[in-house]
C-alpha positions as CSV (number, residue, x, y, z in Angstrom):
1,X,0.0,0.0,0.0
2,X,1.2,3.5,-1.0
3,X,1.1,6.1,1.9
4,X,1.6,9.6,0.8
5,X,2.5,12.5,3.7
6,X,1.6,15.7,3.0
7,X,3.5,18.4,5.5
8,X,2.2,21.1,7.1
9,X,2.5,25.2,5.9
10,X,6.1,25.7,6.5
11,X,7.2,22.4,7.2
12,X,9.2,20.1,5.4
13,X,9.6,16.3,6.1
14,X,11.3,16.5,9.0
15,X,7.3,17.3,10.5
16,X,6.8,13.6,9.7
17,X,10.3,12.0,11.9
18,X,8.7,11.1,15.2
19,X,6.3,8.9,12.5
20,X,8.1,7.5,9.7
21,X,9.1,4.3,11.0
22,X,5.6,3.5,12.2
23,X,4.5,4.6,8.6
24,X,6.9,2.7,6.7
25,X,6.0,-0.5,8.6
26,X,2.7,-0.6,6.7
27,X,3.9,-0.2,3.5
28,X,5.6,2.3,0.6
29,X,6.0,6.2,2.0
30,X,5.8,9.3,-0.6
31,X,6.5,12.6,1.3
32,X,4.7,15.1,-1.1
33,X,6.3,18.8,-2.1
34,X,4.1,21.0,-1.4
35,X,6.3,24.0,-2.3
36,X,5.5,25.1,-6.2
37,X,2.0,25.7,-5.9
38,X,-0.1,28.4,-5.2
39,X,-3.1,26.7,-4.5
40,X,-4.6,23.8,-2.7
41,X,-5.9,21.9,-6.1
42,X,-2.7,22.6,-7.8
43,X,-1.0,20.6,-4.4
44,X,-2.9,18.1,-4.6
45,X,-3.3,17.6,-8.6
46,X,0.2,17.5,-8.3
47,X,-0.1,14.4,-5.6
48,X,-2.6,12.5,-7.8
49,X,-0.2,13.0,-10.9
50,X,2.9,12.0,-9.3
51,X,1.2,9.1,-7.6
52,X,-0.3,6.0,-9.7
53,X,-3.2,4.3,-8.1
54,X,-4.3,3.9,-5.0
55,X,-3.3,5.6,-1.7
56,X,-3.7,5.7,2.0
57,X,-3.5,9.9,2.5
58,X,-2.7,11.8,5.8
59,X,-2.0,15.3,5.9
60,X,-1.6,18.0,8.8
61,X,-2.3,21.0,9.2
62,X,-2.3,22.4,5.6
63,X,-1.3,19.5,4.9
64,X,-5.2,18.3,6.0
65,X,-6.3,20.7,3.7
66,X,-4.7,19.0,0.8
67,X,-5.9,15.5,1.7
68,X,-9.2,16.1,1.0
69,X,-8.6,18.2,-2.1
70,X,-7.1,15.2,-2.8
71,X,-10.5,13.0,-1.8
72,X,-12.8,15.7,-3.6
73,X,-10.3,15.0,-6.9
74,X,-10.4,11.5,-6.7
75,X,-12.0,9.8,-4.2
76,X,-11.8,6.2,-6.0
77,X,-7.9,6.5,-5.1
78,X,-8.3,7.4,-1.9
79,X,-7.8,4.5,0.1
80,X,-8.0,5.8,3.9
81,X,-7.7,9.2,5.0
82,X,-6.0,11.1,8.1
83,X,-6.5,14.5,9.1
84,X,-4.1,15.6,11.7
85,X,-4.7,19.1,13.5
86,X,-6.4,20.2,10.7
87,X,-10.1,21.5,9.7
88,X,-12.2,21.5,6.7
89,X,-13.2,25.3,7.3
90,X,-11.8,28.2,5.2
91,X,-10.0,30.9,6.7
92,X,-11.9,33.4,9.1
93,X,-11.6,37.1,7.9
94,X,-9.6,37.4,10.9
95,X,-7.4,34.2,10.4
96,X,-6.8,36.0,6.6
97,X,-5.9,39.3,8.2
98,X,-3.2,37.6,10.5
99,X,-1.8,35.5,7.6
100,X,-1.2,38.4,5.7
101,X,0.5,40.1,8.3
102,X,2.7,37.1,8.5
103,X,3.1,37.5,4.6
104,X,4.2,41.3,4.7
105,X,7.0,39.9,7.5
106,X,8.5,38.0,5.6
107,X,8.2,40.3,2.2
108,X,10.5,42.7,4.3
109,X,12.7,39.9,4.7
110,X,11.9,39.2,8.3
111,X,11.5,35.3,7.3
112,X,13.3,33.9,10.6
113,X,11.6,36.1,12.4
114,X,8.6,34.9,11.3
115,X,9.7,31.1,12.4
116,X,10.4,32.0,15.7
117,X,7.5,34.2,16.0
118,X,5.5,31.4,14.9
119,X,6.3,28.8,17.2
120,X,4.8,29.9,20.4
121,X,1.7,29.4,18.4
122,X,2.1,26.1,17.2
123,X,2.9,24.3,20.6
124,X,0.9,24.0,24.1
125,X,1.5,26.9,25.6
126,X,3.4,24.4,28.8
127,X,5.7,24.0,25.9
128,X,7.0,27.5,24.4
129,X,10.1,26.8,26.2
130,X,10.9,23.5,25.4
131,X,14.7,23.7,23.2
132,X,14.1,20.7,21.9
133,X,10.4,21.7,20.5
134,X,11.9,24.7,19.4
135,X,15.2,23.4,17.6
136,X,13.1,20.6,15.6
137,X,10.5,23.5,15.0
138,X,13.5,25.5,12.9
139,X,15.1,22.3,11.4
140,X,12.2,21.8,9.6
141,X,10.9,25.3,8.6
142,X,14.0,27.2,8.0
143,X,14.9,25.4,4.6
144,X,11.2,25.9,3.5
145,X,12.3,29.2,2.7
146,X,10.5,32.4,2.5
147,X,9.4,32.2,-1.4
148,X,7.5,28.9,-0.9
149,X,6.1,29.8,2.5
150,X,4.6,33.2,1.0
151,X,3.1,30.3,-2.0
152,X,1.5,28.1,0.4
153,X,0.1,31.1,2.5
154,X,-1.7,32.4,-0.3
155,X,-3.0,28.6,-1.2
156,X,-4.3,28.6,2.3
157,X,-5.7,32.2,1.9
158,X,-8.1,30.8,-0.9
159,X,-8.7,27.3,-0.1
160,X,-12.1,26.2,-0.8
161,X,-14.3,25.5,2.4
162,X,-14.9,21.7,2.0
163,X,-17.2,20.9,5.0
164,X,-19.5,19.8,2.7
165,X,-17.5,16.7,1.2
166,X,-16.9,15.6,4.6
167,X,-20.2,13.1,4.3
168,X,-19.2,11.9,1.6
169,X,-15.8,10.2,2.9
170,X,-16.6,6.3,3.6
171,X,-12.7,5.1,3.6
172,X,-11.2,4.3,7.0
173,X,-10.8,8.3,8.1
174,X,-8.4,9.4,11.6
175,X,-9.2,12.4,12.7
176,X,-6.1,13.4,15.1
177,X,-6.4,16.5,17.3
178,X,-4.4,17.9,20.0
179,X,-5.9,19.2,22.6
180,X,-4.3,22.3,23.3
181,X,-3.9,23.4,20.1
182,X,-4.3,27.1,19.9
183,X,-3.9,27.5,15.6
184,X,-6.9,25.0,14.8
185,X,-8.8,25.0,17.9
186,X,-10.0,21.5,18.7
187,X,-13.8,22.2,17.5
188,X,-13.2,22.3,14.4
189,X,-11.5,18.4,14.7
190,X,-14.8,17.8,16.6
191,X,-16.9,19.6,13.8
192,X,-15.2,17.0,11.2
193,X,-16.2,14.5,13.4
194,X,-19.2,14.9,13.8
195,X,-19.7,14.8,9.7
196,X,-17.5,11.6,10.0
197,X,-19.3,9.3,12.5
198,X,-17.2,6.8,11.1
199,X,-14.0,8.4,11.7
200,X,-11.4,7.1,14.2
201,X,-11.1,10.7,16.7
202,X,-8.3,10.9,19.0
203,X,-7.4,14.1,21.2
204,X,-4.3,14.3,22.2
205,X,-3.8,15.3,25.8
206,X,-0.8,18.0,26.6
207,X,0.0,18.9,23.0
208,X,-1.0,22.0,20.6
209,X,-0.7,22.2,16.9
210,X,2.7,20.2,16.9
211,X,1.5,17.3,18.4
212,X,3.3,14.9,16.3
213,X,6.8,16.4,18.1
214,X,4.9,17.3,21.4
215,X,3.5,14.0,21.7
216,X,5.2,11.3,19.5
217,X,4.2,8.2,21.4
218,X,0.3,9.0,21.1
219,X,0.6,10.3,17.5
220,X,2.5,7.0,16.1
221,X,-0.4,4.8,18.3
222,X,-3.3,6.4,16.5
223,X,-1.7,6.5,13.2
224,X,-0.9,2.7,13.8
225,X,-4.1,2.1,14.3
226,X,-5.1,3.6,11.3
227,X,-3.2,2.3,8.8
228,X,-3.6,-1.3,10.7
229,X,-7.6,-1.0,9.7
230,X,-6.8,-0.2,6.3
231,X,-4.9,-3.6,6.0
């Protein structure tokens, strides 16, 4: 089975370490490059065009957002889904405003302010002064760069609201939340839930957006247990 990774905004593979093992265990592991697009369809046409056949999908974060481009696409490939601190919502007008602030950062060339500024958002607030959290944090966004972060904000910026195509998913679907997280707030994981009765849903305890770093043990359990209900 073919397992394709999509990373969060900002994030290269390195989001996926604490997992890959567990992944790989269940079969072949694409990490997709979500970096020359400007939109969510374009990231994910991309996925379904560099990918032949069928696939298990889990994305996070924007990641998620991809993923079920991905299932609205094609939903015959789509062999299992995961949505990991994620939402099927479009941006707020105030979400939009603070993403283009970020934007206009790093367009004065502020981009490593903008990663450090970032991560107090991204963990449970017990955790903005974890070193560790904080040196894996800007292993895996500085070599983003600023030119494909300022891409992927704007894809974000226009997604398409896709609550609607959440009834519609009838693969094996993990819905994986942490609950402290203070980007996605863990309502909108319980909104996608409730569309998904289905759907595994785990909340993870003492761990914000960056649960798969904050909380490695509980993240590779539930994403074990997903891809072992695929099989």
């Amino acid at each position: 089975m073919k397992i394709v990774l999509i990373p969060p905004l900002l994030c290269s593979p390195l989001a996926f370490a604490p997992v890959i093992d567990t992944v790989w265990r269940h079969g072949q592991v694409t990490l997709a490059d979500t970096r020359h697009d400007d939109t969510i369809a374009a990231m994910a046409e991309r996925i379904l065009q560099e990918n032949v056949g069928e696939m298990a999908v889990l994305g996070t974060s924007m990641g998620g957002y991809v993923a079920l481009e991905v299932f609205r696409q094609a939903p015959e490939r789509v062999a299992g889904l995961a949505l990991v601190s994620t939402s099927a919502r479009a941006d707020s007008e105030q979400q939009v405003q603070s993403r283009e602030r970020q934007s206009a950062l790093v367009e004065n060339g502020q981009f490593g302010a903008l990663v450090d500024a970032a991560f107090a958002g991204v963990v449970a607030a017990g955790h903005e002064s974890d070193p560790v959290l904080l040196a894996a944090w800007r292993a895996m966004t500085t070599p983003v760069g600023a030119a494909a972060f300022l891409r992927q904000q704007r894809a974000v910026i226009q997604r398409t609201d896709l609550r609607a195509l959440l009834p519609s998913i009838e693969c094996p679907t993990a819905i994986i939340h942490g609950a402290a997280d203070r980007l996605i707030p863990i309502d909108a994981a319980e909104e996608t839930a409730a569309a998904l009765p289905a759907a595994a849903f785990t909340v993870v305890e003492d761990a914000g957006h960056f649960l798969i770093q904050e909380q490695p043990d509980a993240a590779r359990a539930a994403i074990d247990d997903w891809l072992s209900a695929l099989r």
